[in-house]
KEZA-679393 format. One record per atom (N, C-alpha, C): residue number from 1; x, y, z; atom name. Coordinates in pm, whole numbers. Each point is the difference from the previous one (the first is absolute). Layout:
% residues N
(pt NUM,(X,Y,Z),"CA") ...
% end
This chain:
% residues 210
(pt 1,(11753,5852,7173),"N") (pt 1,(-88,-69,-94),"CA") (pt 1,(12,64,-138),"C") (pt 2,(-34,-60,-124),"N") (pt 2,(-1,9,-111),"CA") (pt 2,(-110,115,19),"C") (pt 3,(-32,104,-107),"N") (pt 3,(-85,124,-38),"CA") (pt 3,(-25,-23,-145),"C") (pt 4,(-70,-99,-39),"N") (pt 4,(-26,26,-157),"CA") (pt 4,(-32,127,-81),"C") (pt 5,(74,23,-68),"N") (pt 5,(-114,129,-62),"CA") (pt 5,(90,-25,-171),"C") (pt 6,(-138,-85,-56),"N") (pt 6,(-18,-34,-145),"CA") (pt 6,(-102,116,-109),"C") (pt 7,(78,43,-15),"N") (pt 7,(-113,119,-90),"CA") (pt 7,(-85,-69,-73),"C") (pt 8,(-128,81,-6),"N") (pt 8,(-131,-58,-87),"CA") (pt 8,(-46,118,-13),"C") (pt 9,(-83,8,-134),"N") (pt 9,(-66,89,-105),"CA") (pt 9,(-86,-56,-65),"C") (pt 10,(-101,97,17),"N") (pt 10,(-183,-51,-81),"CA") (pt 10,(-17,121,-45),"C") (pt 11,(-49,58,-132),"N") (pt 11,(-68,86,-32),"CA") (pt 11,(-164,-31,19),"C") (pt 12,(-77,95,-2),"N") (pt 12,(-133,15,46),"CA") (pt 12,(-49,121,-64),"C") (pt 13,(-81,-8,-59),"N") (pt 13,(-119,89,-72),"CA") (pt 13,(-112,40,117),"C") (pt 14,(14,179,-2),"N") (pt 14,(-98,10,78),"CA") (pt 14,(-27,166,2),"C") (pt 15,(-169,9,-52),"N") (pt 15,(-21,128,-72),"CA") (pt 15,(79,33,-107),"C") (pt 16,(33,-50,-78),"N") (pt 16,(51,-21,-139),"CA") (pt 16,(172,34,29),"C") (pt 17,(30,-9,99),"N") (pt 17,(151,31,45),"CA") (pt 17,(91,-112,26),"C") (pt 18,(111,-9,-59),"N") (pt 18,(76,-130,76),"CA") (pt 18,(52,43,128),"C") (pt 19,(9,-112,38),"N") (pt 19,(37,14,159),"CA") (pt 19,(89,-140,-33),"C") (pt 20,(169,77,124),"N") (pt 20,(55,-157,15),"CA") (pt 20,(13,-43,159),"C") (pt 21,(-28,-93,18),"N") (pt 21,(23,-71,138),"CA") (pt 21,(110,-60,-19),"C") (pt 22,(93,46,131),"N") (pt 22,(122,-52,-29),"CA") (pt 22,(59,42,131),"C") (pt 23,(149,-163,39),"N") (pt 23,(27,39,159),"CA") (pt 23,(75,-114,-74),"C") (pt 24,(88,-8,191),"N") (pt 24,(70,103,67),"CA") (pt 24,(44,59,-79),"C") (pt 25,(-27,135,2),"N") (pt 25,(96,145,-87),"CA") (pt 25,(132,31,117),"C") (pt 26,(91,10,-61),"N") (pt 26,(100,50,15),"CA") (pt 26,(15,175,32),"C") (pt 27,(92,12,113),"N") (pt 27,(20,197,3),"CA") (pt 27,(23,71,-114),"C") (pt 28,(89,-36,-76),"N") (pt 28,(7,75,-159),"CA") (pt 28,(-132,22,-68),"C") (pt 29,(-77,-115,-34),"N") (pt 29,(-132,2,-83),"CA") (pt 29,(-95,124,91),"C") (pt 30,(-14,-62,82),"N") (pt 30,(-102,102,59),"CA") (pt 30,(67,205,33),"C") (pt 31,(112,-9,-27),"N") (pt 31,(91,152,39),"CA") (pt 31,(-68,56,-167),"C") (pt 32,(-35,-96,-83),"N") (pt 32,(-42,46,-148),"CA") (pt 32,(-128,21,27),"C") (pt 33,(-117,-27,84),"N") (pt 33,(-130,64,-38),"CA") (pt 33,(-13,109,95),"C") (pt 34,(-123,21,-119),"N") (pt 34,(-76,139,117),"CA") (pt 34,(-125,-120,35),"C") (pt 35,(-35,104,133),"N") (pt 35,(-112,-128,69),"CA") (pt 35,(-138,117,-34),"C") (pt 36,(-126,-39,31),"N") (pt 36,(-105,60,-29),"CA") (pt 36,(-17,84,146),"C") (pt 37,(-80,101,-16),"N") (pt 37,(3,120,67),"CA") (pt 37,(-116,-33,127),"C") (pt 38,(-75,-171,-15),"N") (pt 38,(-105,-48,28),"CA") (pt 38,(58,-87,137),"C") (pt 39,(97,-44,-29),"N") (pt 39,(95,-79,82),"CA") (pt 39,(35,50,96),"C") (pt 40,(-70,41,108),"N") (pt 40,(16,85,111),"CA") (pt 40,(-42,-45,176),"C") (pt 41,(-82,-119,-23),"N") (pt 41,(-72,-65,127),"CA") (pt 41,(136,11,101),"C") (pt 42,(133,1,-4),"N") (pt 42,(85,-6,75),"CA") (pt 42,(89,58,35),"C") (pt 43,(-12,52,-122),"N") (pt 43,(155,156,25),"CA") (pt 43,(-29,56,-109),"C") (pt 44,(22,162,-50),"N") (pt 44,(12,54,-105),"CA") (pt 44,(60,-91,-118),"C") (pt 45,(-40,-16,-120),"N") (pt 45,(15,-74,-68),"CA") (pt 45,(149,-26,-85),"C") (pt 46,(78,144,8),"N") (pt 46,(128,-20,0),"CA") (pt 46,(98,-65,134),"C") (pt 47,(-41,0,120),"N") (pt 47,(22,-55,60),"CA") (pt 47,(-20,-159,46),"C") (pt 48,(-108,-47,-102),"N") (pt 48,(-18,-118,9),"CA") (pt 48,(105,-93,-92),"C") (pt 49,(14,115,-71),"N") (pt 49,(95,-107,-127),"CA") (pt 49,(133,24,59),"C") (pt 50,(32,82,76),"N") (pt 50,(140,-14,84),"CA") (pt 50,(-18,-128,93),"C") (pt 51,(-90,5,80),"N") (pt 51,(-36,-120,51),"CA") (pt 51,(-9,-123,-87),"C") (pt 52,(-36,-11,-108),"N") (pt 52,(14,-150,-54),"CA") (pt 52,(116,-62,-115),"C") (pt 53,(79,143,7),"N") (pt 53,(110,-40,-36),"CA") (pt 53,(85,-53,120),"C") (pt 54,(3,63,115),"N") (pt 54,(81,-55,120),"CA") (pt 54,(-41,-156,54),"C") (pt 55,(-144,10,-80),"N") (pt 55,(-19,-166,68),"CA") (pt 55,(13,-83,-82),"C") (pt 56,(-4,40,-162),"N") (pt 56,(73,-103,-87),"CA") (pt 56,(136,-15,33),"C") (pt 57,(78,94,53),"N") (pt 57,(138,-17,2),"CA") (pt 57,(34,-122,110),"C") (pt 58,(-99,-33,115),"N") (pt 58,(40,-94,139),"CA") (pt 58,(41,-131,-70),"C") (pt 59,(68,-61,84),"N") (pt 59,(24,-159,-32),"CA") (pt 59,(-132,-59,-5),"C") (pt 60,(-125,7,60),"N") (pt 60,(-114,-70,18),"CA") (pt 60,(-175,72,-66),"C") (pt 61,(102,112,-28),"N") (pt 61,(-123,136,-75),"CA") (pt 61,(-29,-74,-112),"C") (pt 62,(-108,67,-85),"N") (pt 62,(-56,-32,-109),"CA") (pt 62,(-131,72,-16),"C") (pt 63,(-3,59,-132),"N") (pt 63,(-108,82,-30),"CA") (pt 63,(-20,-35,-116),"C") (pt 64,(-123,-9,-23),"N") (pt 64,(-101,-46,-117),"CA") (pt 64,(-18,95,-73),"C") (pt 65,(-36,50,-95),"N") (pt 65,(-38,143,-64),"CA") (pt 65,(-100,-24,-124),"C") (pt 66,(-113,68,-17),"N") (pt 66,(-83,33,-120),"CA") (pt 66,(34,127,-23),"C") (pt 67,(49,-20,-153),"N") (pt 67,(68,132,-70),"CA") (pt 67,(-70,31,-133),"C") (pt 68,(-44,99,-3),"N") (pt 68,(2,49,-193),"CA") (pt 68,(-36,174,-16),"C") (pt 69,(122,-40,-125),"N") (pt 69,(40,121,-78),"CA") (pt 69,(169,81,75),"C") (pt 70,(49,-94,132),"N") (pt 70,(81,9,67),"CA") (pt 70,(-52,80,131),"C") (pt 71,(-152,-19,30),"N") (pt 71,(-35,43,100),"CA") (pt 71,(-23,-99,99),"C") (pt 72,(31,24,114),"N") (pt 72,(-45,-119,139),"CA") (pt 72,(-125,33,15),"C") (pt 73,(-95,-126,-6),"N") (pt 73,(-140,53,56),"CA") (pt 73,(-56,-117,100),"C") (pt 74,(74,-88,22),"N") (pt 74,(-28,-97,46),"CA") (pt 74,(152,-65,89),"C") (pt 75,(-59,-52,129),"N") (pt 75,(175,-107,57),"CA") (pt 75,(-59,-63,105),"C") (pt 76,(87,-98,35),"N") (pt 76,(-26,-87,135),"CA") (pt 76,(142,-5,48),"C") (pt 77,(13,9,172),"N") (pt 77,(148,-5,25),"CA") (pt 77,(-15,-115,158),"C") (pt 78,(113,-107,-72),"N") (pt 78,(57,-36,125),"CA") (pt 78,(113,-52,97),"C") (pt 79,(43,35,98),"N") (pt 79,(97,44,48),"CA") (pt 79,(-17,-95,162),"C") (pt 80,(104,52,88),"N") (pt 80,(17,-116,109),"CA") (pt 80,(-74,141,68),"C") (pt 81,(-46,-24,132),"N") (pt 81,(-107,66,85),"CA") (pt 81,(97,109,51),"C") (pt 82,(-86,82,62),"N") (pt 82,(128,132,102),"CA") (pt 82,(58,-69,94),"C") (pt 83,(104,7,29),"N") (pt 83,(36,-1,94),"CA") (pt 83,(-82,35,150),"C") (pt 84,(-90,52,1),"N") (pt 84,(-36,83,109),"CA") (pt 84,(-113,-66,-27),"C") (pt 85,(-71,-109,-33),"N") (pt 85,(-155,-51,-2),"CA") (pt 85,(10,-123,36),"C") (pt 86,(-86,-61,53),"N") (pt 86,(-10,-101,65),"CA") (pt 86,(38,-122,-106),"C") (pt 87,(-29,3,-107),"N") (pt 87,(52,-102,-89),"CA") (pt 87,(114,-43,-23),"C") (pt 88,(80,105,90),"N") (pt 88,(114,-18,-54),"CA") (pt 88,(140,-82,119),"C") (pt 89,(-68,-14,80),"N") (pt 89,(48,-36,121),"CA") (pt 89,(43,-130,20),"C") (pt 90,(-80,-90,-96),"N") (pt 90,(62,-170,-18),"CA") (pt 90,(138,30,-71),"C") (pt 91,(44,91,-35),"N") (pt 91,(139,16,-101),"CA") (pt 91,(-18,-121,-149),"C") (pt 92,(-96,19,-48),"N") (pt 92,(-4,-138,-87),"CA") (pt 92,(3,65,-126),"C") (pt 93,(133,-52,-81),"N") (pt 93,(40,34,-132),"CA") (pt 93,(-86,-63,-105),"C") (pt 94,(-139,-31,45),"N") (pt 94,(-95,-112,-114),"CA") (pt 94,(-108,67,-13),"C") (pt 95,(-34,134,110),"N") (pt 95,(-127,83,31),"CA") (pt 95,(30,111,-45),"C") (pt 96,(-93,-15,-124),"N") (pt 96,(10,155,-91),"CA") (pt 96,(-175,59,3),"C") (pt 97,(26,119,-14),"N") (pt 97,(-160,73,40),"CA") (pt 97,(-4,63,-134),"C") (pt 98,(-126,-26,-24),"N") (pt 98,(-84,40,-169),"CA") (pt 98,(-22,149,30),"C") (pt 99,(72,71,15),"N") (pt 99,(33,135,65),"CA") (pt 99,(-121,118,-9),"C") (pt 100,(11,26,-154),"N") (pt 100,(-100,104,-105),"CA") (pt 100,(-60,-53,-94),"C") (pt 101,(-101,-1,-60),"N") (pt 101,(-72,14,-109),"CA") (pt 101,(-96,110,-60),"C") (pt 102,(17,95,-120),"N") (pt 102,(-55,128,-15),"CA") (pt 102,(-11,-46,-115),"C") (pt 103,(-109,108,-77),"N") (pt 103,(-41,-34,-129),"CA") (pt 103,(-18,155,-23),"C") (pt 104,(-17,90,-129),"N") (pt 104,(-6,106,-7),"CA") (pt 104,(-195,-17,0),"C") (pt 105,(-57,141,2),"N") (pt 105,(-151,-30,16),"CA") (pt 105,(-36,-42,-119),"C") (pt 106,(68,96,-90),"N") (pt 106,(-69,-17,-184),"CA") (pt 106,(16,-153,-81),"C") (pt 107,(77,-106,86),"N") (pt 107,(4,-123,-14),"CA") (pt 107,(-62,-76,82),"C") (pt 108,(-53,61,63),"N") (pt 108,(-35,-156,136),"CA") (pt 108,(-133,-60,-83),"C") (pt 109,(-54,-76,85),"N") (pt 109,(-132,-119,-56),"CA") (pt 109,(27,-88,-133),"C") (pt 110,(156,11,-57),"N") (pt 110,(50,-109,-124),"CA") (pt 110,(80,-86,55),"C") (pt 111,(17,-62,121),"N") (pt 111,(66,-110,16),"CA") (pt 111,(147,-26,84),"C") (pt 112,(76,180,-67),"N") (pt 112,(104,8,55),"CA") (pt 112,(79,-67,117),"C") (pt 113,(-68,65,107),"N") (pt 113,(28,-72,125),"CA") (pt 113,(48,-145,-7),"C") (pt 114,(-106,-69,-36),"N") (pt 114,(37,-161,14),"CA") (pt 114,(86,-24,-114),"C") (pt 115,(44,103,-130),"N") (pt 115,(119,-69,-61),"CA") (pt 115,(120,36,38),"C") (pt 116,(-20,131,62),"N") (pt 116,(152,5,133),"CA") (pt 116,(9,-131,63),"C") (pt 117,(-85,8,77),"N") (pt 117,(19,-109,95),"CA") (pt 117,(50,-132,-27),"C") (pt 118,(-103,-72,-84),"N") (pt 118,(20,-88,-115),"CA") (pt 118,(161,-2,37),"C") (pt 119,(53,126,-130),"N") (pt 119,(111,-40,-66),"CA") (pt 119,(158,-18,107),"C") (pt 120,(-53,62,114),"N") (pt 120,(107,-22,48),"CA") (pt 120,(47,-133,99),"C") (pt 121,(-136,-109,1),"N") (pt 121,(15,-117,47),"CA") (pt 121,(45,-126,-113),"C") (pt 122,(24,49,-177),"N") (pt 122,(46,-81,-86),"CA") (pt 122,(123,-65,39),"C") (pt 123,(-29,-98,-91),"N") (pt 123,(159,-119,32),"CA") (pt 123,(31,0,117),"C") (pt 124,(-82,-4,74),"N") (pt 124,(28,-70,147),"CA") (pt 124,(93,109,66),"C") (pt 125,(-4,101,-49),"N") (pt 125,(140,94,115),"CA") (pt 125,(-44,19,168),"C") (pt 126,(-143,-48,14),"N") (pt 126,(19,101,123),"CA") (pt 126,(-66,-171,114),"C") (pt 127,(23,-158,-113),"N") (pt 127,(-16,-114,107),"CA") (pt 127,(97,-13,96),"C") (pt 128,(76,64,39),"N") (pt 128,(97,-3,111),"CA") (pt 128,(-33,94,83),"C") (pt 129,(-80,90,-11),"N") (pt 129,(-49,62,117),"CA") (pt 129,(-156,38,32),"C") (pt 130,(-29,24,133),"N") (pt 130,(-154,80,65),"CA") (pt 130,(45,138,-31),"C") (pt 131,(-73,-16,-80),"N") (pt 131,(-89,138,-47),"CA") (pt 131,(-141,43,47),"C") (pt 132,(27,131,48),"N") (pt 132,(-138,92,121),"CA") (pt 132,(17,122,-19),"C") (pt 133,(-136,16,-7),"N") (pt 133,(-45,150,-6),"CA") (pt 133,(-107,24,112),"C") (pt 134,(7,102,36),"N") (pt 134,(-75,39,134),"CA") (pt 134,(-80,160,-81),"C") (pt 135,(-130,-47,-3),"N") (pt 135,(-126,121,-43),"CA") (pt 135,(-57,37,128),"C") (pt 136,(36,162,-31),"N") (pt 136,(-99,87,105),"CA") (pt 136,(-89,65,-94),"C") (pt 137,(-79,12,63),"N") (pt 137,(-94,111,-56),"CA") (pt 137,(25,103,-18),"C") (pt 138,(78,98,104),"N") (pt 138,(26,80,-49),"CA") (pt 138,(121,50,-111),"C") (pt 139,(-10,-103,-39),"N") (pt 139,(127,40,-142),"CA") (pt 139,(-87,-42,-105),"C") (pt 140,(-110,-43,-42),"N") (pt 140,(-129,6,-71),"CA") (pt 140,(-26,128,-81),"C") (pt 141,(-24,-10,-129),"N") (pt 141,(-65,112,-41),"CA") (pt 141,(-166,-30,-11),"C") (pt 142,(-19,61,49),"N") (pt 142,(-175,-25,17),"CA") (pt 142,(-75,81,-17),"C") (pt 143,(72,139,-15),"N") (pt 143,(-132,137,-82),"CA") (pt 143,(74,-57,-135),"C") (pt 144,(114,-59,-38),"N") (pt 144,(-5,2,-200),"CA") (pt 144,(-83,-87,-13),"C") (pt 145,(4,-159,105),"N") (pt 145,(-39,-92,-86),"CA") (pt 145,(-158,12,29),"C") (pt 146,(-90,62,104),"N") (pt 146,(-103,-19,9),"CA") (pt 146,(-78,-90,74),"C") (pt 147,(114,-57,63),"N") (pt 147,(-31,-131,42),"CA") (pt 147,(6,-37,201),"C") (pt 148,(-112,-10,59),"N") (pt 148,(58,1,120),"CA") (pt 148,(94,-84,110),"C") (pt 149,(24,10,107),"N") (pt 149,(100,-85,41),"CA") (pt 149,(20,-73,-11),"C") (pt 150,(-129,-132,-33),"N") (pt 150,(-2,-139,19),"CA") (pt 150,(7,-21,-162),"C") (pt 151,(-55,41,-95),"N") (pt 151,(-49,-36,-101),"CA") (pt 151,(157,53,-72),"C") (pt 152,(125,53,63),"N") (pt 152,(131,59,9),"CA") (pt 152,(50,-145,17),"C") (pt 153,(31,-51,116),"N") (pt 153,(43,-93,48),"CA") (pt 153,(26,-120,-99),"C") (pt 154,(-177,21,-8),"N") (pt 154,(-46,-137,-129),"CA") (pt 154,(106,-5,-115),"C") (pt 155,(14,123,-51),"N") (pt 155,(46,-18,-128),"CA") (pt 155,(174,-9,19),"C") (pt 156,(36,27,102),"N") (pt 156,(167,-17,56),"CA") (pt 156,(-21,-182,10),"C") (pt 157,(-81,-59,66),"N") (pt 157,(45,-95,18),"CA") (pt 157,(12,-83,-113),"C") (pt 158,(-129,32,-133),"N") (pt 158,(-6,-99,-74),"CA") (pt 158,(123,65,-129),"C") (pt 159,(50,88,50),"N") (pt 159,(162,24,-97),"CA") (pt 159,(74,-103,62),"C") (pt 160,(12,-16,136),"N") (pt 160,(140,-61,32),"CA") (pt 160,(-94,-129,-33),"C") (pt 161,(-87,-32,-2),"N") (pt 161,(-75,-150,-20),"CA") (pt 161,(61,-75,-117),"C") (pt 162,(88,116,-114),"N") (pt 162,(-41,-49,-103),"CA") (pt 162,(207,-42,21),"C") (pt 163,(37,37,38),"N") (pt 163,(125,-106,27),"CA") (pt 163,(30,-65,125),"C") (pt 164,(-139,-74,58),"N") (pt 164,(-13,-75,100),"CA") (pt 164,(72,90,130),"C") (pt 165,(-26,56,28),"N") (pt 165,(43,87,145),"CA") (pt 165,(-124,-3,56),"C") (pt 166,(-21,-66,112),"N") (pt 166,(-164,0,75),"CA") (pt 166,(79,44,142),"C") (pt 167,(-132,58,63),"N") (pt 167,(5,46,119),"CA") (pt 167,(44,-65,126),"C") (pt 168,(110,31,111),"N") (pt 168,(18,-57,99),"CA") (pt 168,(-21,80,99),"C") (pt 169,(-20,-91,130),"N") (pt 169,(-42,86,149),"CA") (pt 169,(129,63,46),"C") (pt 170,(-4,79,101),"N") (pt 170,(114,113,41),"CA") (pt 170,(-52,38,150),"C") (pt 171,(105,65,46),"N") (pt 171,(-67,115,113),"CA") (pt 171,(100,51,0),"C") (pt 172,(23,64,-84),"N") (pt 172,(87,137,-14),"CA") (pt 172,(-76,131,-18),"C") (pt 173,(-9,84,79),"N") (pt 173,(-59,55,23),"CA") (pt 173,(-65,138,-79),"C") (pt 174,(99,41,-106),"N") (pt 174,(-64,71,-110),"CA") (pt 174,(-146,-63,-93),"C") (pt 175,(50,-146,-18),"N") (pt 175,(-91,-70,-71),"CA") (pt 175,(-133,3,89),"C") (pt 176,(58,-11,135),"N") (pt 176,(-153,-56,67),"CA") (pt 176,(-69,138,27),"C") (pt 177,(20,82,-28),"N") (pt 177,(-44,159,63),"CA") (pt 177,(-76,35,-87),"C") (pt 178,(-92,-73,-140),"N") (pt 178,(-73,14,-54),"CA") (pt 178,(-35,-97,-65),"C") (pt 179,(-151,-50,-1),"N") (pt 179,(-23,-119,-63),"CA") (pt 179,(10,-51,-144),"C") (pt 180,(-2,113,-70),"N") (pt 180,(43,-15,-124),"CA") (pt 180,(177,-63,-68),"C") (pt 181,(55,65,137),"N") (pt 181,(111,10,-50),"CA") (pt 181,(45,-182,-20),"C") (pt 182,(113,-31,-53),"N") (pt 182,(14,-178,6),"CA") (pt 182,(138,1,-86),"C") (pt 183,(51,-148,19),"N") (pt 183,(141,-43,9),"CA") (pt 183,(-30,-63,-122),"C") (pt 184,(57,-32,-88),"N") (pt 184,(21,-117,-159),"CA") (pt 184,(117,-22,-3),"C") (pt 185,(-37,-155,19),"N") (pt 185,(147,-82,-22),"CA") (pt 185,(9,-59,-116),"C") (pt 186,(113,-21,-97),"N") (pt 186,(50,-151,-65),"CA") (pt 186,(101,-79,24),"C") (pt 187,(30,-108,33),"N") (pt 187,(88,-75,60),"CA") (pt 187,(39,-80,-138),"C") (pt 188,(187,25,-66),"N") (pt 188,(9,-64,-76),"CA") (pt 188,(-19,-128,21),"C") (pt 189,(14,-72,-108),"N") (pt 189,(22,-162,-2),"CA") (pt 189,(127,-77,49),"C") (pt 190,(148,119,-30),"N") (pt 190,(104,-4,54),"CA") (pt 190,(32,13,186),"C") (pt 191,(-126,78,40),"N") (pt 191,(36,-12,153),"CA") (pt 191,(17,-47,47),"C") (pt 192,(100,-17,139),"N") (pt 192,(48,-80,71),"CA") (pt 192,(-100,-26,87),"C") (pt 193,(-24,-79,77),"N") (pt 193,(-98,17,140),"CA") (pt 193,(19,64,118),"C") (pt 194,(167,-14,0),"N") (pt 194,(75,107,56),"CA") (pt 194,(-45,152,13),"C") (pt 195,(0,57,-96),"N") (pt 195,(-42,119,-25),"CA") (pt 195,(-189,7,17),"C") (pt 196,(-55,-77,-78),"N") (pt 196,(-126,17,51),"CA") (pt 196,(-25,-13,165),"C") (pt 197,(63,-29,40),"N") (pt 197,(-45,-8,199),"CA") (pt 197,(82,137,27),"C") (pt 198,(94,82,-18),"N") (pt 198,(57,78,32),"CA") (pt 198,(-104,107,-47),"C") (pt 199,(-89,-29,-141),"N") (pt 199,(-85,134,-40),"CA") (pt 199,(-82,-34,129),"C") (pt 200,(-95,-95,28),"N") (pt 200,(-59,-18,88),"CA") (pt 200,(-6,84,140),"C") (pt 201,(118,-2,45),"N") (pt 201,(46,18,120),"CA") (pt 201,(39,178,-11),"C") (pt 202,(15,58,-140),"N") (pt 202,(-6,141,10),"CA") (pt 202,(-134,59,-71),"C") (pt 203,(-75,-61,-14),"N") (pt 203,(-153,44,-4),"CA") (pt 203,(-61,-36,107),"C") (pt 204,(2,-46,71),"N") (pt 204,(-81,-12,172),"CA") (pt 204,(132,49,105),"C") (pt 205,(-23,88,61),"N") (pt 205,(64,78,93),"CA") (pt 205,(-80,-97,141),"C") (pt 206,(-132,-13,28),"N") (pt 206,(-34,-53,78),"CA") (pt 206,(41,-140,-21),"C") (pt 207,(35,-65,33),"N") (pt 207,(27,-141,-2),"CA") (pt 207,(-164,-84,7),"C") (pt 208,(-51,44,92),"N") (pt 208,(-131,-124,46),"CA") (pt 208,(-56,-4,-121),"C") (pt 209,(42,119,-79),"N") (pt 209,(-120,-1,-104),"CA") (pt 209,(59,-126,-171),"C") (pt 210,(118,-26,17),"N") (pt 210,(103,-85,-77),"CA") (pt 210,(-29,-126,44),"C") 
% end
């Protein structure tokens, strides 16, 4: 299948700082910043930017980035599922997973998030495929944000809300092992039906329940 990746760029004012939103970045661009020292929910923060240079580099990778002053303080990454997770088992070259989203702390509550997100569903690059992200709780920051599990949840869902990704049923069993935890789908406009019955059929492991 085709992998669009059309670069787009927004500058954004925020705390009197420019900030640029801008994706798919390329491995070169990103080998040029330093990332913020804040950027850590997943791996040491030099290690994250090794990580999102390797996933800009995939045929199907793509990373979003909020940058200023040539610092990373902001990204969204997405990429085809592990190998080793249940998503990944239909073999379907149309199912890409909304992987990461981090924000540094000294930026969060301006919007960021949803103009990652936002920007990387422009010009239609990603109507040829289901796009999913799978939220646990425990990958939550919830002593920064203050916020408890549910009232956590809330605010995950109404990010992905805002580029139509709503919630679907599952019984895969990480998801179901806590009630908070939950599946967000978007189904391009380009999908086949083909492929939507194949997602189907690898999100219910139980059948009766399909």
């Amino acid at each position: 299948m085709e992998h669009r990746k059309i670069p787009v760029s927004h500058a954004y004012v925020y705390r009197n700082k420019e900030i640029i939103i801008s994706g798919p970045m390329s491995p070169v661009v990103l080998q040029s910043l330093d990332i913020h020292h804040d950027l850590d929910a997943f791996r040491k923060p030099h290690e994250q930017l090794e990580a999102l240079i390797e996933i800009s580099g995939l045929p199907e990778g793509r990373v979003i980035t909020a940058v200023t002053d040539n610092m990373l303080i902001g990204y969204v990454t997405f990429h085809y599922p592990d190998e080793l997770e249940l998503w990944s088992q239909g073999g379907m070259p149309d199912l890409i997973e909304l992987g990461a989203i981090e924000v540094a702390d000294a930026y969060r509550g301006g919007g960021l998030g949803k103009l990652l997100i936002a920007t990387a569903f422009e010009r239609e690059q990603l109507e040829n495929c289901i796009v999913f992200t799978t939220e646990y709780y425990w990958h939550w920051d919830l002593k920064g944000s203050g916020l408890d599990v549910w009232a956590y949840r809330k605010m995950m869902e109404n990010l992905m809300k805002t580029v139509d990704m709503v919630w679907y049923a599952t019984d895969d069993p990480e998801i179901c092992s806590h009630p908070a935890n939950c599946l967000m789908v978007r189904i391009g406009n380009e999908v086949p039906m083909s492929s939507q019955e194949t997602f189907d059929r690898v999100r219910f492991r139980q059948r009766f329940m399909y």
